[in-house]
C-alpha positions in Angstrom: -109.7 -45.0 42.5 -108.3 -42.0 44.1 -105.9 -40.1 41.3 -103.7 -38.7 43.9 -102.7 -42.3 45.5 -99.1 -43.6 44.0 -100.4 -46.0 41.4 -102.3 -43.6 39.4 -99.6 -41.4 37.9 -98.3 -44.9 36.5 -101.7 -45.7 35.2 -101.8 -42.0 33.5 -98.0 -43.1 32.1 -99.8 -46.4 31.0 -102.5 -44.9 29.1 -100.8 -42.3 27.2 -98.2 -44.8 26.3 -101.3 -46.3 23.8 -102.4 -43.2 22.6 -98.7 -42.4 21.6 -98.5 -45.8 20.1 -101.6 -45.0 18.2 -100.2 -41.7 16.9 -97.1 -43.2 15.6 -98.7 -46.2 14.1 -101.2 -44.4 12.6 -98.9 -42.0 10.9 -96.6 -44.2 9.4 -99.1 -46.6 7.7 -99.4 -44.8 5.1 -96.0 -44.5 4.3 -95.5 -48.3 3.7 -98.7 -49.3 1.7 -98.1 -47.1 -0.7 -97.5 -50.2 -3.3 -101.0 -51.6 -2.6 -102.7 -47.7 -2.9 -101.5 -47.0 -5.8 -103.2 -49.9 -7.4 -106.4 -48.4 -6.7 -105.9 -44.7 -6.8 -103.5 -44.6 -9.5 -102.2 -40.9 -8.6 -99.7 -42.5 -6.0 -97.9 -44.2 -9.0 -96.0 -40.7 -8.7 -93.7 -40.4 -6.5 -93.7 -36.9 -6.1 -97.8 -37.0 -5.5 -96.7 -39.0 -2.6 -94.2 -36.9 -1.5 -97.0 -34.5 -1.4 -98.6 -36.7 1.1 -95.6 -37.0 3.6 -95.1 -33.3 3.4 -98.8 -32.0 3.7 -99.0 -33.5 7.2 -95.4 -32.3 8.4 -96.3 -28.6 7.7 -99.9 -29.2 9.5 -98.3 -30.8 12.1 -95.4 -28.2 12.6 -97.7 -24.9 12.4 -100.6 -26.7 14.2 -98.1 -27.6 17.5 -97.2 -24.5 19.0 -101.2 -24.0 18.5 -101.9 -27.0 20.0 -99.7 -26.3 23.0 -101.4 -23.0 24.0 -104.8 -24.9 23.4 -103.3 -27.6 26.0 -102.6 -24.8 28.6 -106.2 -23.9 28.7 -108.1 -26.7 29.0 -109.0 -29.9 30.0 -105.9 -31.9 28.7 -108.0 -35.2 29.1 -110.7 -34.1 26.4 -108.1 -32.8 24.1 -106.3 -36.2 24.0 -109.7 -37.9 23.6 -110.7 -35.4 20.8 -107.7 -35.8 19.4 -107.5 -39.3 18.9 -110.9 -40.0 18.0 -110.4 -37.3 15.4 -107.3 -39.1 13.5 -108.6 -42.8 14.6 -111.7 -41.6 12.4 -109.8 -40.3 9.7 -107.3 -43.6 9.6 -110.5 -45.2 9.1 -111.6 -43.0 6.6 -108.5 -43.7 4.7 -110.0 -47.5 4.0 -112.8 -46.3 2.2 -110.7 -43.1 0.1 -111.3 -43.6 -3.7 -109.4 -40.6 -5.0 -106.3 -38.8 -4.4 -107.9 -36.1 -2.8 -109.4 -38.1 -0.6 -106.5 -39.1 0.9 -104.8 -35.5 0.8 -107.3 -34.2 2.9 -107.3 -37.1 5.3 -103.6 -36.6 5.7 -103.8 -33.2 6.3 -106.8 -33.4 9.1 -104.4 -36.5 10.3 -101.7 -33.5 10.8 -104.3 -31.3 13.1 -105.7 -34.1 15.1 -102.3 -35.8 16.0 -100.5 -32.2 16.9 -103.3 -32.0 19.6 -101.7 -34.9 21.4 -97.8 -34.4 22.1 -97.6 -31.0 24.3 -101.0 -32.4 26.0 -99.7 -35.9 26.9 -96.2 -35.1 28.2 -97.6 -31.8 30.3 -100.1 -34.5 31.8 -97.5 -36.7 32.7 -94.7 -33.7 33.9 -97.8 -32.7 36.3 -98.5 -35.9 37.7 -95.3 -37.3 38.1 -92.3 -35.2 40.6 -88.8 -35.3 40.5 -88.5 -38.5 41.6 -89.9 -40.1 39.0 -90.7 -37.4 36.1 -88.1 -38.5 33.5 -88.4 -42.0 33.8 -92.4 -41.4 32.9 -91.6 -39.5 30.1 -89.1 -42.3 28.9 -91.4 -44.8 29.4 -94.2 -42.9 27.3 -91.6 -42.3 24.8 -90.9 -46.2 24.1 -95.1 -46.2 23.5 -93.8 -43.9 20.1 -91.1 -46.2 18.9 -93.1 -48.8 18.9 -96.0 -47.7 17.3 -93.6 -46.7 14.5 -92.2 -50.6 14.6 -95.6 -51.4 14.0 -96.8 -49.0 11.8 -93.8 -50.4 9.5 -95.9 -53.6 9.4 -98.8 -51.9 7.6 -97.5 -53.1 4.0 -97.7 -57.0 5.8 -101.0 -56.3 7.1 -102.3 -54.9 3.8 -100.9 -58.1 1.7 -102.5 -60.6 4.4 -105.9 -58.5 4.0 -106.3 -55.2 1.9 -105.3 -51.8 2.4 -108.8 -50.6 3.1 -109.5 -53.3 5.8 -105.8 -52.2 7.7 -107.4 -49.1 7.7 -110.6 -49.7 9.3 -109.2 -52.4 11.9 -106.5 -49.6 13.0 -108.7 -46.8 12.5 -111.3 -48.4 14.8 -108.8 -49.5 17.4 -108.2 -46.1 17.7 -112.0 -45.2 18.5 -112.4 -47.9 20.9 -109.5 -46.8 23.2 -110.6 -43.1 22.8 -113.6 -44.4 24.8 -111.5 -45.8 27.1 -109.6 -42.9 28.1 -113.0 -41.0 28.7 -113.6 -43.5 31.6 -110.3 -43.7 33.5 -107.9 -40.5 32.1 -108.3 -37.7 34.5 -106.5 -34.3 34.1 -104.5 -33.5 37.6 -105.6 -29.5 37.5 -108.7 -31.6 38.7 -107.5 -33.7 41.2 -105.9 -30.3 43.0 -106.0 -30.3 46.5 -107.9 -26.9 46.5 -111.4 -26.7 46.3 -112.8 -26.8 42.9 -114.0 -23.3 42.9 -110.5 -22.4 44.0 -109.1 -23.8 40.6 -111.4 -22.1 38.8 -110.8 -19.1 40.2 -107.3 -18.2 39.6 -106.7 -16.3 36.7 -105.1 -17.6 33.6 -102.5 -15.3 31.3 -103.8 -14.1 27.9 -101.8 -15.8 24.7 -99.9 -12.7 24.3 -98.6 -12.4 28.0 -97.8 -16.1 28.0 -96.0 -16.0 24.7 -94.2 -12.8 26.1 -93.0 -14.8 29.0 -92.0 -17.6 27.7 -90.1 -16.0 25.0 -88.6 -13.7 27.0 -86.8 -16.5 28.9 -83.3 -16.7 27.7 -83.0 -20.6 28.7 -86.2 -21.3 26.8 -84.0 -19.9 23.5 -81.1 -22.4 24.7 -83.6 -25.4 25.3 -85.0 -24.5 22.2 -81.7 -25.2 20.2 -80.8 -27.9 22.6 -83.8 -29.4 20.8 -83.9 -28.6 17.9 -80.1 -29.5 16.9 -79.9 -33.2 17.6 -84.1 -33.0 15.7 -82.0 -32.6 12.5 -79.7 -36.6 13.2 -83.0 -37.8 14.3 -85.1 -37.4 11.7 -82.1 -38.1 9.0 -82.2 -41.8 10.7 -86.0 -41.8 10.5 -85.8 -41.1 6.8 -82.5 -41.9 5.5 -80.9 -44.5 7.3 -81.8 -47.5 5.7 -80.7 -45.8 2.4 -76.8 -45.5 4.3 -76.7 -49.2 5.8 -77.7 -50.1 2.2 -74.6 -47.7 0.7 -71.9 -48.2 3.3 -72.7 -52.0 3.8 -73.5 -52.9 0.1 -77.0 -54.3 1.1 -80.6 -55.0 -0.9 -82.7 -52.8 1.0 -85.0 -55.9 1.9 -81.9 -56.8 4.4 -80.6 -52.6 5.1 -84.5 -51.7 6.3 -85.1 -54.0 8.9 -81.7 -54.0 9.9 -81.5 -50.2 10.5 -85.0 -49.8 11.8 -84.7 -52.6 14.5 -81.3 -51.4 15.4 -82.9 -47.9 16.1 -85.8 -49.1 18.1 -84.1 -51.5 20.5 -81.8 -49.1 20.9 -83.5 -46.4 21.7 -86.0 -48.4 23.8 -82.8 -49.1 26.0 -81.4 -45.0 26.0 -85.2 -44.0 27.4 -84.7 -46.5 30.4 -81.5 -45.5 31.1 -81.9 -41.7 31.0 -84.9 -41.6 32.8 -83.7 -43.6 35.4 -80.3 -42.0 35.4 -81.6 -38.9 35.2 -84.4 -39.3 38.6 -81.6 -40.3 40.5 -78.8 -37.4 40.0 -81.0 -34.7 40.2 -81.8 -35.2 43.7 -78.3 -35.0 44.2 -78.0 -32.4 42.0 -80.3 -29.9 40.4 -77.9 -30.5 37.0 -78.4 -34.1 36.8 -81.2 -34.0 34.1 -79.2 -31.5 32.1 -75.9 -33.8 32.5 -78.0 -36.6 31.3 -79.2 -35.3 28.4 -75.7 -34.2 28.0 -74.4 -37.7 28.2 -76.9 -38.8 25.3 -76.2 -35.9 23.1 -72.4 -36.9 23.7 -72.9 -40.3 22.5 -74.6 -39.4 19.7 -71.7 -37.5 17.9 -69.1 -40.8 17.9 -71.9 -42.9 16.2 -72.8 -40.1 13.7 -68.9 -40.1 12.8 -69.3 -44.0 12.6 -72.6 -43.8 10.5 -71.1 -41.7 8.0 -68.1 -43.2 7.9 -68.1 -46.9 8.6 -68.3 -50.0 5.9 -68.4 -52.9 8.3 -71.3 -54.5 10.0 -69.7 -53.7 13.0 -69.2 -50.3 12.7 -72.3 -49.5 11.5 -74.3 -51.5 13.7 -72.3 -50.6 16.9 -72.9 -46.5 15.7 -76.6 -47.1 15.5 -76.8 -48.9 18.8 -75.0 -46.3 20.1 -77.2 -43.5 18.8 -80.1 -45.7 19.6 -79.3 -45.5 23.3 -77.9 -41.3 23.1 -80.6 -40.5 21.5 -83.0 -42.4 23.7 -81.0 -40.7 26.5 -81.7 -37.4 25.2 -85.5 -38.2 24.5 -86.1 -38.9 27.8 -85.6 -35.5 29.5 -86.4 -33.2 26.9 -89.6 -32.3 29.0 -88.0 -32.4 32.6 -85.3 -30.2 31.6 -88.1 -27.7 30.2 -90.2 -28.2 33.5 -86.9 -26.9 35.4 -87.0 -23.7 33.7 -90.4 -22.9 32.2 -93.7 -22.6 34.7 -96.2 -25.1 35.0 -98.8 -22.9 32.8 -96.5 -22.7 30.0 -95.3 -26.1 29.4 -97.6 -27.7 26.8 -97.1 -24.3 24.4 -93.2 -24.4 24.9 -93.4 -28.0 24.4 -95.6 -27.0 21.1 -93.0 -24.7 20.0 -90.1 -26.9 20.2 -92.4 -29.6 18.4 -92.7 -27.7 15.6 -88.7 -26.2 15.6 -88.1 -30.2 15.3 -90.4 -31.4 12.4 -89.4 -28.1 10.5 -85.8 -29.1 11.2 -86.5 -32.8 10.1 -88.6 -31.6 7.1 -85.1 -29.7 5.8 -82.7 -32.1 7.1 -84.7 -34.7 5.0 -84.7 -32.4 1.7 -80.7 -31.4 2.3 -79.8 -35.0 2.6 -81.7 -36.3 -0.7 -79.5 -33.9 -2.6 -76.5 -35.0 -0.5 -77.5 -38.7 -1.6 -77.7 -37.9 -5.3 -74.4 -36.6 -5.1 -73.1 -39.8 -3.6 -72.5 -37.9 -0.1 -74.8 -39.2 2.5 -72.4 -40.7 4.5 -70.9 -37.8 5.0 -73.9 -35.3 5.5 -74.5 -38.1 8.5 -71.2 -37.1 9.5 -71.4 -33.3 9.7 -74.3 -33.6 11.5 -72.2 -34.4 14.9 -70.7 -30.4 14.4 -74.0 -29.5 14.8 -75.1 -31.8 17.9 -71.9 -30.6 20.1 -72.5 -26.7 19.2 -75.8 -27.5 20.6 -74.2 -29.9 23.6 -71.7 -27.2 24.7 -74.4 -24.2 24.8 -76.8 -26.4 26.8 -73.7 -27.3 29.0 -73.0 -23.7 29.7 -76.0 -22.0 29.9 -78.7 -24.2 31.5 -78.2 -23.9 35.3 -81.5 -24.7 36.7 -82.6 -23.4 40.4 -85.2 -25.8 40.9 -86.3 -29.1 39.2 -90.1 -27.6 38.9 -90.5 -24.2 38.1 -94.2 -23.2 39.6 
């Protein structure tokens, strides 16, 4: 199999999609067998020792990506996403055979090291091996791998009752391992594949830390992408978290119904906003070099309707038609977050930009999550959902003004 032939780069796409599945999944187990955990490791009975859990791995995760993304600029990206997963697939399984709460504390918080590794690895892999022409529907397609895996992950708590928590673990965690060996034999990182010789490659020089840190930080439209990013982070995690909580309030629900309602809503929608931007988006920018921005534009733009109609609506209708519709912006936006960035930050600098605007989001969903709990005591979710759209079109019009890209793959 030759890597540069036209099938590969789908192959590449195809393979990361599981490992992104596997991230997800393996993230968000935890989060619904807590009820079966807590039977046997009596600690989780409070909910604020669980809290502890969810929040250990957010920090790790945020600090550990802009780390991760520098790592991913220096070497092999295959090994690092076959470290990385075998790393968190063996602690998922480790989590079957935990007997204490600190067990599991430290699990989660290697879990938050391991899985950081991935993101800024896998979508620089794909932005390499997939041009213009193609770049943003990849990077859609490998997003759907990390809405499903967080559908499935939901299912943990249905798994755990057929079986036992420990054995979901193991059978996920060793999933994991299995495809990790996988990826050794058929993932191959493109700086390999270069037409140059191989000494040629090794040969060029690479920046130090600091100069690439300078660089990149020194680029005005890296600060705009950054916001561009991290603005509509702060709706996205609040549906993550909170919106099955607001289809409960505003539609007078038992959250048996609200959940599954919300969470389904989200996914299909979102599924469809990925292959719809990225195809939207490969097409207009080779008519013009603004037709990635534009799309993400679009998405952001149909995001703050349905966060007006989230906060705000008490029908099934409404709310339903608000999350399809921020199902499908959102999805939209998703998919070019990385080709945008690849129009205005260099090749050798993608993964730790990618890391930095990794961690801007979780730390922006981590407060967004807090802010809206208080919000929710207060009886004013609805409309913290709501305000949320001021913040998404401040960040719509700067990345509308400011981010005029020169070419759709900065070197």
């Amino acid at each position: 199999m030759k890597n540069s032939s036209k099938i590969y780069p789908w192959i590449v796409v195809g393979l990361l999609w599981g490992v992104a599945l596997l991230n997800y999944m393996d993230r968000q187990m935890l989060s619904t067998m807590k009820e079966a955990m807590q039977i046997d490791i009596a600690e989780l009975q409070s909910a604020t020792n669980f809290g502890h859990l969810m929040a250990v791995f957010l920090w790790i995760y945020g600090l550990m990506s802009p780390i991760s993304g520098i790592i991913a600029d220096r070497l092999n990206r295959k090994w690092l996403i076959v470290g990385s997963l075998f790393v968190w697939s063996s602690v998922t399984y480790l989590m079957g055979i935990a007997t204490t709460f600190d067990q599991v504390f430290w699990l989660r918080a290697l879990m938050g090291v391991s899985e950081a590794l991935y993101i800024p690895a896998g979508l620089s892999l794909i932005a390499d091996y997939h041009t213009g022409k193609s770049r943003s529907l990849a990077v859609g397609i490998h997003m759907t791998g990390l809405y499903t895996g967080q559908a499935i992950g939901g299912f943990g708590a249905t798994v755990a009752a057929a079986f036992s928590w420990h054995t979901t673990f193991h059978w996920f965690g060793i999933i994991g391992v299995v495809y990790a060996l996988i990826l050794m034999v058929f993932l191959r990182d493109k700086k390999t594949v270069a037409e140059q010789p191989a000494a040629a490659v090794a040969a060029q020089p690479k920046d130090s830390v600091l100069a690439s840190l300078k660089a990149l930080f020194s680029n005005v439209a890296f600060w705009v992408i950054l916001l561009y990013f991290a603005a509509p982070s702060l709706p996205g995690w609040a549906t993550k978290n909170w919106l099955p909580t607001l289809f409960a309030e505003n539609l007078g629900l038992p959250m048996a119904q609200a959940g599954p309602m919300s969470t389904i809503t989200i996914a299909v929608s979102s599924f469809l906003g990925v292959l719809i931007g990225g195809t939207l988006s490969d097409k207009w920018v080779q008519k013009n070099l603004r037709g990635r921005v534009y799309t993400g534009a679009i998405g952001l733009g149909l995001t703050i309707p349905s966060l007006l109609l989230l906060g705000f609506g008490h029908t099934i209708f409404a709310v339903i038609g608000a999350g399809l519709l921020f199902g499908i912006g959102y999805g939209m936006f998703d998919a070019n977050n990385m080709p945008i960035l690849c129009q205005f930050v260099s090749a050798r600098q993608r993964a730790t930009a990618y890391g930095v605007m990794n961690m801007v989001g979780v730390f922006s969903g981590a407060f967004i999550t807090n802010l809206l709990g208080v919000w929710s005591d207060g009886g004013n979710l609805g409309l913290g959902f709501a305000l949320l759209a001021i913040v998404v079109a401040v960040a719509l019009a700067a990345q509308l003004y400011f981010l005029r890209p020169k070419t759709d793959n900065m070197n």
